[in-house]
C-alpha positions, -999 to 999 in steps of 0.1 A, spaced: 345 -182 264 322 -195 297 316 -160 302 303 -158 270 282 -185 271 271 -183 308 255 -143 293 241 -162 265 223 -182 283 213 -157 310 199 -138 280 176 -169 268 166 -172 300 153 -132 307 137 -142 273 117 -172 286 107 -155 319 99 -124 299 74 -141 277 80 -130 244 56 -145 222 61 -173 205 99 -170 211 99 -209 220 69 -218 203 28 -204 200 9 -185 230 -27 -182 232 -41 -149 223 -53 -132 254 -94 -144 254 -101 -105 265 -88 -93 229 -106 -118 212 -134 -109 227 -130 -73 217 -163 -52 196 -163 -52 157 -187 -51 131 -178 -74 99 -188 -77 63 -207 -115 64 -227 -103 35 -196 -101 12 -189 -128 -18 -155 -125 -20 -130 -149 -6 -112 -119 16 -129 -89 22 -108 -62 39 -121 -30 53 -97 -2 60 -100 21 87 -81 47 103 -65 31 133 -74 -3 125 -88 -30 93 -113 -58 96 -113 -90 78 -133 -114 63 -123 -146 48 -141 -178 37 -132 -214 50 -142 -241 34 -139 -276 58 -110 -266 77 -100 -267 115 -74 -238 115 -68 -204 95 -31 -191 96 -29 -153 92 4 -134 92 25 -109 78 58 -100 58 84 -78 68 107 -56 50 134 -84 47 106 -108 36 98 -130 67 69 -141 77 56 -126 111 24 -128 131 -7 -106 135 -22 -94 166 -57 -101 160 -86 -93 179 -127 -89 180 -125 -128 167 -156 -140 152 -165 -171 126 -201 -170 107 -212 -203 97 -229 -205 66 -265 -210 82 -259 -175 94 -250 -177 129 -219 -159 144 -199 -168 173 -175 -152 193 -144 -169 217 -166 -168 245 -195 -185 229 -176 -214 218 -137 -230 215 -135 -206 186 -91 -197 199 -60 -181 182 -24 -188 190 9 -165 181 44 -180 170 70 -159 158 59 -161 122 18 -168 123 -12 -162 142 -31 -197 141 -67 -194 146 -83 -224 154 -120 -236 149 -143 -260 168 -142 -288 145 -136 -291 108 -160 -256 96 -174 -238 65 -183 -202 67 -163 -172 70 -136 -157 95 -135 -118 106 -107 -106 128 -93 -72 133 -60 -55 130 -48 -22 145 -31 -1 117 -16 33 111 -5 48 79 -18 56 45 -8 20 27 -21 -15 32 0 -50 29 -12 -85 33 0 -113 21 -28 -133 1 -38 -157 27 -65 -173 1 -48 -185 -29 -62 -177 -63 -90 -159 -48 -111 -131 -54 -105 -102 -31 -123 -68 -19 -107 -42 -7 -127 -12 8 -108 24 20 -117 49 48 -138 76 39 -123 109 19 -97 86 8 -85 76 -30 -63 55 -49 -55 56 -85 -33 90 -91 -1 77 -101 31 92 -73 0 96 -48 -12 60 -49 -4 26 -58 -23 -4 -63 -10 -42 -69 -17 -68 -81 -32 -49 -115 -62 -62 -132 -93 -53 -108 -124 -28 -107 -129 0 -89 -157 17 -82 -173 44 -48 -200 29 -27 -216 50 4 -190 75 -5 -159 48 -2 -137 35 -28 -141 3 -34 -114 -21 -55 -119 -58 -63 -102 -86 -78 -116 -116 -96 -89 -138 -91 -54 -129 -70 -28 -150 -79 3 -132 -67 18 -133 -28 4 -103 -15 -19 -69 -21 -10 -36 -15 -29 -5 -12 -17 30 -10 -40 58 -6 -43 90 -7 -63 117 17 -89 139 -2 -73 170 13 -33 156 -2 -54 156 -34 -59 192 -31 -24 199 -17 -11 180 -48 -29 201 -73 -22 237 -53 15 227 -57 15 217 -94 -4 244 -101 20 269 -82 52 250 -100 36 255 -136 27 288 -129 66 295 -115 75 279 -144 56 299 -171 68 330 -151 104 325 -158 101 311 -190 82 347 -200 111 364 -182 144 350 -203 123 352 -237 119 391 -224 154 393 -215 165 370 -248 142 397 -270 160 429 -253 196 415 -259 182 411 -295 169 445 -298 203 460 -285 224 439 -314 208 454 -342 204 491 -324 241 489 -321 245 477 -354 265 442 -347 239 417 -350 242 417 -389 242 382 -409 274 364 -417 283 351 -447 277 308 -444 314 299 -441 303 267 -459 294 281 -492 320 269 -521 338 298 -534 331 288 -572 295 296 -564 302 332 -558 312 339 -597 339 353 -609 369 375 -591 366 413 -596 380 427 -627 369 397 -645 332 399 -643 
């Protein structure tokens, strides 16, 4: 049993010295990623704006008086885990944008959230971004009951049920600049997600349905050929005549012979 426990504790401690992030509480993001290049949507009116691209998403949310912004994620067993963040940015509403460097605009990563942190209580809008891979996009709805925006990468779709998915329902869609754009009035479930489909898997899609129907009207011309032929031997052969309806009641048929 000290065994045990002496590894246990050997293994906290390779933990600790490792740095794991926010294994024994938060660590500030490194200021060099925060400082990182991005261009954001300030001009949006939505609460959260997200734009999808193909390695990475920016987004922008509105703050109204607050001092932190928590952003974070959900895994596949439903537990909350923490973004890496970077190109960290806040807009107030007079227009001017800051960066890390510029002021004590910080973010800090626990375990289960990425806390940014503001100089002061603030109103104006947040934009981080988020490296990505993949064809589907999940995020819980850090705004409550907000309206939302989300934007794909060009030559992309969503809508075409099996190729796409789209949740919460009830928003508008519409193409802008050649991009699909879908929105939400009001959000008040946990989370968004957006599955999307390339142009070309469009095409793929449509080559293989067409090929399947066309496999499928194929064979069904062959057995009706095959079904006629069988037919056509029957009644050359003389067997395919009509049988009397086993059903039919006997007093129907008249009277015996000899008595007719």
């Amino acid at each position: 049993m000290k065994r045990r426990h002496l590894l246990f504790v050997a293994v906290l401690a390779l933990v600790a010295l490792s740095g794991c992030t926010g294994f024994f509480g938060s660590e500030e993001v490194d200021p060099e990623r925060l400082n990182e290049n991005a261009s954001y949507d300030w001009n949006t009116s939505a609460d959260g704006t997200i734009v999808i691209e193909e390695s990475k998403y920016t987004a922008v949310y509105a703050v109204e008086n607050e001092s932190t912004f928590d952003v974070y994620t959900v895994d596949g067993l439903g537990r909350e885990r923490s973004v890496p963040i970077s190109a960290l940015r806040f807009r107030y509403d007079n227009g001017t944008v800051v960066s890390a460097a510029e002021s004590s605009l910080s973010a800090s990563e626990s375990r289960q959230r990425t806390t940014i942190t503001f100089p002061g209580n603030v109103s104006g809008k947040v934009g981080y971004s988020v490296a990505r891979t993949g064809k589907r996009f999940a995020s819980p709805t850090l705004v409550e009951d907000g309206s939302y925006t989300v934007v794909l990468p060009p030559n992309t779709g969503a809508g075409i049920p099996f190729l796409s998915r789209i949740s919460p329902g009830g928003y508008e869609s519409s193409t802008v600049d050649g991009q699909q754009v879908i929105r939400w009035d009001e959000v008040t479930s946990d989370q968004i997600v957006v599955r999307y489909y390339l142009d070309r898997d469009l095409w793929l899609f449509g080559g293989l349905s067409a090929i399947a129907v066309g496999i499928g009207v194929v064979g069904t011309l062959y057995y009706y050929r095959q079904l006629q032929a069988v037919i056509r031997r029957r009644k050359e052969a003389g067997i395919d005549l009509e049988e009397e309806d086993d059903d039919d009641d006997p007093r129907d048929r008249g009277p015996p012979p000899g008595m007719r």
